[in-house]
C-alpha positions as CSV (number, residue, x, y, z in Angstrom):
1,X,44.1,-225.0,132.4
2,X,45.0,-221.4,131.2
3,X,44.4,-218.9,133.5
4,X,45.0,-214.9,131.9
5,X,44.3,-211.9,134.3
6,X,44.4,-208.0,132.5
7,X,44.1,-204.9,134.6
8,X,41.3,-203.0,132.3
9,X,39.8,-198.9,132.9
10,X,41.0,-196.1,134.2
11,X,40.6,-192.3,132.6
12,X,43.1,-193.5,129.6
13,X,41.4,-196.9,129.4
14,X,44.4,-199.2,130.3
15,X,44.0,-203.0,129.2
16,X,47.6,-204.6,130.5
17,X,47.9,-208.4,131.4
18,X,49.2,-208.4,135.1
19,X,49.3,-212.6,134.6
20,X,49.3,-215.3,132.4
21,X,49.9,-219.2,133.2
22,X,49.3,-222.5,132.7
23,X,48.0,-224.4,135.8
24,X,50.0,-227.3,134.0
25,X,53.2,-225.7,134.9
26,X,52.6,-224.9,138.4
27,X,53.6,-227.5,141.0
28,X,50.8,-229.5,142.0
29,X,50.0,-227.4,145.1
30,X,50.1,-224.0,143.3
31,X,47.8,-225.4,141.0
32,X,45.5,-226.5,143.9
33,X,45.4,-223.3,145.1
34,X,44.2,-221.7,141.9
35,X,41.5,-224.2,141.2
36,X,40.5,-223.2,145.0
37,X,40.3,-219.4,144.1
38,X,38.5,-219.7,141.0
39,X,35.7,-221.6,142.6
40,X,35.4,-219.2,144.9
41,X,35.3,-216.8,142.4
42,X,32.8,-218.7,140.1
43,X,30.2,-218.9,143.4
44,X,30.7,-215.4,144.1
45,X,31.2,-213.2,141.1
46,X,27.9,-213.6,139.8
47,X,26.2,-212.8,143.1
48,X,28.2,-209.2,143.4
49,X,26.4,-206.2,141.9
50,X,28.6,-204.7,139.3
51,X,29.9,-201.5,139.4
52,X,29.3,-198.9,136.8
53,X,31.6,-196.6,135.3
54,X,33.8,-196.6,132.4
55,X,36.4,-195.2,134.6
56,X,36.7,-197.7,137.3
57,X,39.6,-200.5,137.0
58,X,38.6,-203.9,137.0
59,X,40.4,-207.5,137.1
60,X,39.3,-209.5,133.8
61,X,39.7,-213.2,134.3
62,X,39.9,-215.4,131.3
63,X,40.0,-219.1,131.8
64,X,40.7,-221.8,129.3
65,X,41.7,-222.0,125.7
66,X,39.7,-219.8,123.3
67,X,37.2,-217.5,124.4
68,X,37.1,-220.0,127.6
69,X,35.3,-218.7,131.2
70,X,35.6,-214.7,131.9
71,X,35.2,-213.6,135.3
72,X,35.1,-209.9,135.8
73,X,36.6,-208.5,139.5
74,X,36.2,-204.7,140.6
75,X,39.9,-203.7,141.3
76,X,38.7,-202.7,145.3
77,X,36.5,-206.3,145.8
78,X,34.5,-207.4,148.2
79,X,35.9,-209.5,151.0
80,X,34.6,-212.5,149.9
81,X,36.8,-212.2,146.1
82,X,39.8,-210.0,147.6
83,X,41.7,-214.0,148.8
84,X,40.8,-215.8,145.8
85,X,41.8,-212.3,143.3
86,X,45.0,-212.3,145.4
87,X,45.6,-215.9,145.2
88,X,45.7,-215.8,141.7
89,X,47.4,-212.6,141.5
90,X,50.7,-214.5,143.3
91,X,51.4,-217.1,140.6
């Protein structure tokens, strides 16, 4: 499974890809853990109000092939999405 994270907002509306990988690369553990934090992040993300503001930075999470799942993460999350956002921030 493809997992892409970009780094999007800011005053000068920044869009940079802080992560890109294949869980089929990862060792088997690694690739646990991700498929832990996404789940978490699945259950979670849609429950969290979103913030407003064209200014504020958020996380965008793409997973799949193609348009595939998209998860968006305020860059200051809650503590519920900060261990799954940082798990898949390490790999």
């Amino acid at each position: 499974m493809r997992v892409k994270i970009e780094r999007t907002g800011g005053f000068a509306g920044i869009e940079e890809t802080v992560a890109a990988y294949d869980t089929d690369d990862l060792p088997e553990q690694e690739a646990a853990k991700v498929y832990d934090a996404l789940t978490a992040i699945e259950a979670t993300a849609a429950q969290e109000p979103a913030e407003v503001g064209a200014d504020l930075m958020t996380y965008r999470i793409t997973v799949g092939d193609g348009p595939g799942k998209v998860y968006t993460v305020s860059e200051e999350p809650s503590p519920s999405l900060a261990g799954p956002l940082t798990a898949l921030l390490r790999q």
